[in-house]
C-alpha positions in Angstrom: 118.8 -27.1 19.5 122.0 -28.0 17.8 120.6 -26.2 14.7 120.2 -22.8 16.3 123.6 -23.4 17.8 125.2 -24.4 14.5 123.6 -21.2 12.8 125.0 -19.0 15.5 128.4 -19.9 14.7 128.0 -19.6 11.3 127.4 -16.1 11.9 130.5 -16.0 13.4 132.4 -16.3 9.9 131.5 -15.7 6.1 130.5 -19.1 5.3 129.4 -18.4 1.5 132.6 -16.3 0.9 135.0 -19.3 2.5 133.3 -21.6 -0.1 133.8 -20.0 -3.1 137.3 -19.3 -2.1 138.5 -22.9 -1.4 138.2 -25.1 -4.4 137.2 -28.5 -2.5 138.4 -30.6 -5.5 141.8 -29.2 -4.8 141.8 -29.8 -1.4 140.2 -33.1 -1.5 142.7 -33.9 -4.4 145.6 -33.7 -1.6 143.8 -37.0 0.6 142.9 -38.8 -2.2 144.0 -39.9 -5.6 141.2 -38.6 -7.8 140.2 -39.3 -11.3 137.2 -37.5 -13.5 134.2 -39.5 -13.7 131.6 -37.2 -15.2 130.9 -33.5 -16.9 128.0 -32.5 -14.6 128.5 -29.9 -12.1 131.5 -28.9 -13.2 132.8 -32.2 -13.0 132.8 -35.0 -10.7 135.4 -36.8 -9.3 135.6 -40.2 -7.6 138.8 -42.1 -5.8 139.5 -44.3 -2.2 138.4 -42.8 0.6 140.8 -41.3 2.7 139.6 -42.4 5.6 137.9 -45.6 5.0 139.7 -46.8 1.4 138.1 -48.7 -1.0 138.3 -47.7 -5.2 136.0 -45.5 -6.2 133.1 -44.8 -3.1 134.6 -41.1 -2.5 133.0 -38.7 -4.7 133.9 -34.9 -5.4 132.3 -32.0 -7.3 133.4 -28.8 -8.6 130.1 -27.7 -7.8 131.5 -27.9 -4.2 129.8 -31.4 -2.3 131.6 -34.4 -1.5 130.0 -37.4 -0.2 131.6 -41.1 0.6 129.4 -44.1 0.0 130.7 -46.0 3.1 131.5 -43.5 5.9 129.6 -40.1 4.9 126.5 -41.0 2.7 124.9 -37.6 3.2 126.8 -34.6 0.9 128.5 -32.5 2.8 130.7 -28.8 2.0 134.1 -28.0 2.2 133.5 -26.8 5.9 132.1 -30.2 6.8 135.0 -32.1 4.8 137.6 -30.5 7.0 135.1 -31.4 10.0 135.7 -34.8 8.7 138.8 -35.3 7.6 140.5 -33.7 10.5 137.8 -34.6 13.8 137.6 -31.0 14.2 134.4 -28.6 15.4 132.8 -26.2 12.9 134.6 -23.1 14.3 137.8 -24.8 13.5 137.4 -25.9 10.4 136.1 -22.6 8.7 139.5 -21.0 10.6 141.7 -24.1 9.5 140.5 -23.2 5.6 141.2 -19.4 6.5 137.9 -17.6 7.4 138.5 -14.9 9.7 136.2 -13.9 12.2 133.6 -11.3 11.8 133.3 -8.2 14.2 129.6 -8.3 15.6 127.4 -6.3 14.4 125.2 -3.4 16.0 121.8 -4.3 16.4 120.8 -0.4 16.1 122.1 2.4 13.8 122.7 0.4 10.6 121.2 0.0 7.3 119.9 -3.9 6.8 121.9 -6.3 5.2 125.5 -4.6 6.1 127.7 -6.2 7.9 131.3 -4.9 10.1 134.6 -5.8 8.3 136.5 -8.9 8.7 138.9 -8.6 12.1 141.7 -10.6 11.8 142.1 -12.3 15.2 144.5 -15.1 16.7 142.9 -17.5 18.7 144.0 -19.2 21.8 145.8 -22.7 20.8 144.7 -25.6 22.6 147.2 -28.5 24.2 145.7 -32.1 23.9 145.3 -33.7 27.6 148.0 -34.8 29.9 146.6 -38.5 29.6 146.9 -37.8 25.8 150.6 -36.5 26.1 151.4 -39.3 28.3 150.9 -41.9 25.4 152.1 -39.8 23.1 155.1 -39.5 24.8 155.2 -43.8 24.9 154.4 -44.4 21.5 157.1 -42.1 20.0 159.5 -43.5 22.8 159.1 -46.8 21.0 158.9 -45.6 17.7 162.2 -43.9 17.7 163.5 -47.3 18.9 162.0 -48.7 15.9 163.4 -46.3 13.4 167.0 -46.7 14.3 166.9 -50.6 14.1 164.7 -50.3 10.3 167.5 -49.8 8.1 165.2 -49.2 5.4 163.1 -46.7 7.4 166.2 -44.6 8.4 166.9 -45.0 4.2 164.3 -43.3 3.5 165.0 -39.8 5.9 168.8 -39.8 5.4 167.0 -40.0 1.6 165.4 -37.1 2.2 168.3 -35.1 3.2 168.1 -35.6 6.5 171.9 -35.9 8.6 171.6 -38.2 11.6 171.7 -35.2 14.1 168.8 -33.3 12.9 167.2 -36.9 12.7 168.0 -37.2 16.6 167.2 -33.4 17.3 163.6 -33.3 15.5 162.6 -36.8 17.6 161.7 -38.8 14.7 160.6 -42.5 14.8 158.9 -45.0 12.8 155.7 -46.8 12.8 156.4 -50.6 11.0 152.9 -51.6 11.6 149.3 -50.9 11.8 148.3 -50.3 15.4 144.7 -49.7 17.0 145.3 -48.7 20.7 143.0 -48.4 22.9 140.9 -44.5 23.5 141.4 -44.6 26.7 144.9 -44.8 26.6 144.7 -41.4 25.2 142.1 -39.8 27.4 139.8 -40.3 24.6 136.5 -41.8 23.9 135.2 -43.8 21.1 136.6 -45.3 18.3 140.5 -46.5 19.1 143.0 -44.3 17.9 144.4 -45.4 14.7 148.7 -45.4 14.5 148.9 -46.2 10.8 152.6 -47.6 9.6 154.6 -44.4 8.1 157.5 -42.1 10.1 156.3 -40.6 12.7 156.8 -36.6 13.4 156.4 -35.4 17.1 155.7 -31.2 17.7 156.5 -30.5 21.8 156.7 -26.7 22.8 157.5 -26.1 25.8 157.0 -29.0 27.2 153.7 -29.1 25.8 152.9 -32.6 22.7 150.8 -30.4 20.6 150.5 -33.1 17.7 152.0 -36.5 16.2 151.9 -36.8 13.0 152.7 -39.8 10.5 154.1 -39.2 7.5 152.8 -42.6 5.4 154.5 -44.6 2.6 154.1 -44.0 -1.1 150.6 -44.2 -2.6 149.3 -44.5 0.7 146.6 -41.7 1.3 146.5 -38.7 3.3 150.4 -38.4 2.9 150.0 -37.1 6.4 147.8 -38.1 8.8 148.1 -36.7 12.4 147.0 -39.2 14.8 143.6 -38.5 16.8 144.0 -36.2 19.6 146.4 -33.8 18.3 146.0 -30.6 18.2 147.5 -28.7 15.3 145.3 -25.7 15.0 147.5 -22.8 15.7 150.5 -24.9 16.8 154.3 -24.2 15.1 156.9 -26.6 14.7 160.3 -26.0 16.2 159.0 -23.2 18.0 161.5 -23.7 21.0 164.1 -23.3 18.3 163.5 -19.5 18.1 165.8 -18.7 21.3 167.8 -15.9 20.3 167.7 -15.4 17.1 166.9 -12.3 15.2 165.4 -13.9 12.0 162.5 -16.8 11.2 162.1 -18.7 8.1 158.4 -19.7 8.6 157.7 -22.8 5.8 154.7 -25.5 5.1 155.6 -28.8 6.4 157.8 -30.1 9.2 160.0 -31.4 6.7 161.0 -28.6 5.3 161.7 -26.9 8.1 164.4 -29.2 9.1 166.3 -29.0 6.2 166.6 -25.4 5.9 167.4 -25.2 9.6 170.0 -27.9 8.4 171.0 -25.5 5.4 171.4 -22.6 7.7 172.5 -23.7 11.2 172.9 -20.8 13.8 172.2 -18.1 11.1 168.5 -18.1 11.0 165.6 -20.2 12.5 163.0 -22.2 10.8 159.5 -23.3 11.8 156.6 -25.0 10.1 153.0 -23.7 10.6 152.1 -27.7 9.2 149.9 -26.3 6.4 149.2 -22.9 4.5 145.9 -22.5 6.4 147.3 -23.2 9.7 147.6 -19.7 11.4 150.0 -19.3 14.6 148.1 -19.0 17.9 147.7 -16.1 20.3 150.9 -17.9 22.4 152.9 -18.8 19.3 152.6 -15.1 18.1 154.0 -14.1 21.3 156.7 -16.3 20.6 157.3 -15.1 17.1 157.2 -12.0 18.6 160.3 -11.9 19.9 162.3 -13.0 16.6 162.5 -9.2 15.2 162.2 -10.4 11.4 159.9 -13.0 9.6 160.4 -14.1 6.3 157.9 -16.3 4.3 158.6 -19.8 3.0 155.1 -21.1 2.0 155.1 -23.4 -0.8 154.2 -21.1 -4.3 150.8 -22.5 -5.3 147.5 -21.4 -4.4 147.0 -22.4 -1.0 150.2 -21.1 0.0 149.9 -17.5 -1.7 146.7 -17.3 0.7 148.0 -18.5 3.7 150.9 -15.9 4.0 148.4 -13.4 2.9 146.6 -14.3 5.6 150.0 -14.5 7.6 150.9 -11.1 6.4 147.4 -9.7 7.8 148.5 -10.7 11.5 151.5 -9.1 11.4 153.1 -5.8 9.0 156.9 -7.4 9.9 156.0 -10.4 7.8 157.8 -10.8 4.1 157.7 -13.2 1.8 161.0 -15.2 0.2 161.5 -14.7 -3.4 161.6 -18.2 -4.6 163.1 -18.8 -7.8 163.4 -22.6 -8.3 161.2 -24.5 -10.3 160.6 -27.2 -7.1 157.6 -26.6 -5.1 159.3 -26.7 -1.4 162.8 -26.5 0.4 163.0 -30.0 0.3 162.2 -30.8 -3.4 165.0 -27.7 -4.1 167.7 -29.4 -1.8 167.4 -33.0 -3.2 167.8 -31.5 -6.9 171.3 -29.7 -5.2 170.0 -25.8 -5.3 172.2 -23.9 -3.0 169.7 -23.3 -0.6 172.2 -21.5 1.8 172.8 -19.0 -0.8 169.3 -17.9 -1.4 168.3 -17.6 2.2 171.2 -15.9 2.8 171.1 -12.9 0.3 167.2 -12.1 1.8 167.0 -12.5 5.3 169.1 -10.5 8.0 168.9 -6.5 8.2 168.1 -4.2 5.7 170.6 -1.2 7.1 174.1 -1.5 5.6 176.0 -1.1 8.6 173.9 -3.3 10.7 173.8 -5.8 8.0 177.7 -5.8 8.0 177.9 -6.6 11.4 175.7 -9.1 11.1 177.6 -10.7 7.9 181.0 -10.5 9.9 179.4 -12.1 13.0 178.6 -15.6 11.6 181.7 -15.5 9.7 184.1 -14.6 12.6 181.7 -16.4 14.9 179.1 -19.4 15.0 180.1 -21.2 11.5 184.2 -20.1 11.9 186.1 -22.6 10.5 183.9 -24.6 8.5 186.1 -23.5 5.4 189.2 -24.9 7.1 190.0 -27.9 4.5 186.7 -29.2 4.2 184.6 -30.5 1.5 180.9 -29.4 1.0 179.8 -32.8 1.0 181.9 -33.7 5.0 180.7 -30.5 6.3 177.4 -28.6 5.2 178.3 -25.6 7.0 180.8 -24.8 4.8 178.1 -23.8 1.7 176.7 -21.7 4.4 180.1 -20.4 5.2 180.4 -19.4 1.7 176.8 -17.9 1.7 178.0 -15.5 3.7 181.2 -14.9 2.3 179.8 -14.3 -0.9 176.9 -12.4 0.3 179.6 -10.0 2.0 181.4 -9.8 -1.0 178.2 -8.4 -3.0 177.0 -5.5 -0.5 180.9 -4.3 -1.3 182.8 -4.8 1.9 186.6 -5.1 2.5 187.2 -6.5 5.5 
């Protein structure tokens, strides 16, 4: 029974076309450490496990099957890694690597073998349980406690870039030790739910924990591991922050987000869709909805050309960022000092002259006034914004 269901659903998406498209060697590369350990196929790789460790018993090949000798003996495909590595169902998996549902197709009336073009759809995003957000809610409640007595944990996000207040704002906390809690705890069933030790990064919308994720130390492996439960598919970081503004910087990762919405304060907001094959939900585009202009962060590799073409395809008022620095992401560019102020500044905001104007003279009359008033750019980071604008005001060839 499970079979015919399983081949149902794969109707539902282009299977074959997904797996030639996603190179699982690169996306297995970003879990694990890997290293080459023969020609055949392609290549094969091996490396620790990323979810049960060890040296070499995770294996990878370019021919596109993936097996781990102590937790997944039997070879599985790209759409069963993400199945794995995330605890996700098949439907979510193929639309977490970017398939796109398939229009059904007429029993009657067409030649054999031919199939309706791909619909891009949104899907409903899910919320985890309320016994799930409950315990959520407690474990970052005590991990934020954590994270401002750790003097080396707050190092490292203040290293990051990171000021105190967006620190506060974002929730963050820190995990100093390996934790097993109890399923359910969580309203789950099971194995427990594994908190590993890293700094932990809470999304709420609404009043809705949609994931926790843990961003773990160096070497360790997934860099990011969301804990079991959440529910990222479809969900955007810092949604909430959206309220009233006219533009949206939408970026990979949560930590970029927060330091461009550092950079740029009241001018623009900034949300994370987590990864590049993380498409916003049917509510989330709603929400986006309402910001009038979206401009495109993602990081410039692969993955992230395809996931704001993908982006792109669910809504016409979506452009991309020129990015011109050799770092990958925002906050690789802001720890090597690019003035990340100045590049947002000269794309984003309205295209018309006169309404661009208007919108130059506000935030310099209004929201960032005064940060030019005798301070440094070190004391106040609002002032390279300030001069963002100024300078941006200058260029387009207005007086005053």
């Amino acid at each position: 029974m499970y079979g015919i269901f399983r081949d149902w659903r794969a109707h539902m998406y282009d299977t074959e076309a997904l797996k030639e498209t996603v190179n699982l060697v690169d996306l297995a590369s970003r879990q694990a450490a890997l290293r080459k350990v023969a020609d055949t196929d392609g290549g094969e790789y091996a490396g620790p496990c990323p979810r049960c460790g060890g040296k070499d018993r995770f294996h990878v090949s370019a021919a596109g099957w993936w097996f781990c000798r102590q937790c997944h003996e039997k070879r599985g495909d790209v759409i069963e890694f993400v199945r794995w590595r995330d605890d996700v169902g098949f439907s979510e998996a193929c639309e977490l690597l970017g398939a796109e549902k398939t229009a059904p197709t007429a029993s009657r009336g067409k030649a054999a073998g031919s199939k309706a073009p791909p619909v891009t759809l949104a899907r409903p995003s899910k919320a985890p349980s309320a016994a799930w957000q409950d315990r959520g809610r407690q474990f970052l409640a005590w991990a934020v406690g954590q994270l401002w007595s750790d003097v080396e944990a707050l190092a490292y996000l203040r290293g990051r870039g990171l000021a105190d207040e967006t620190i506060h704002a974002a929730g963050l906390g820190y995990n100093p030790r390996t934790l097993y809690d109890a399923p359910g705890r969580w309203g789950l069933e099971g194995k427990p739910v594994y908190l590993p030790v890293g700094w932990v990064i809470p999304c709420e919308v609404g009043g809705v924990l949609r994931y926790i994720k843990v961003r773990q130390p160096q070497g360790a492996s997934p860099k990011y591991l969301a804990i079991r439960g959440s529910h990222k598919a479809g969900a955007v970081y810092a949604l909430d922050w959206c309220r009233g503004f006219g533009d949206v910087i939408l970026c990979e990762g949560e930590f970029n987000a927060l330091i461009l919405r550092q950079v740029l304060g009241p001018v623009c907001a900034v949300v994370s869709v987590g990864d590049a094959g993380n498409r916003p939900g049917e509510a989330e585009l709603d929400a986006l909805g309402r910001v009038g202009r979206w401009w495109l962060a993602y990081d410039p590799d692969k993955a992230g050309i395809q996931g704001r073409e993908r982006l792109g395809g669910l809504s016409a008022r979506a452009r991309v960022l020129a990015w011109p620095f050799p770092e990958k992401d925002a906050n690789d560019a802001y720890l090597a000092g690019r003035n990340l102020a100045e590049w947002a500044i000269g794309q984003v905001g309205p295209g018309d002259p006169e309404a661009r104007r208007a919108w130059l003279r506000y935030h310099l009359d209004g929201p960032v006034d005064g940060a030019s008033e005798g301070l440094t750019d070190e004391a106040a980071p609002m002032l390279r914004l300030w001069l963002a604008l100024y300078a941006e005001y200058g260029r387009m060839g207005y007086d005053g």
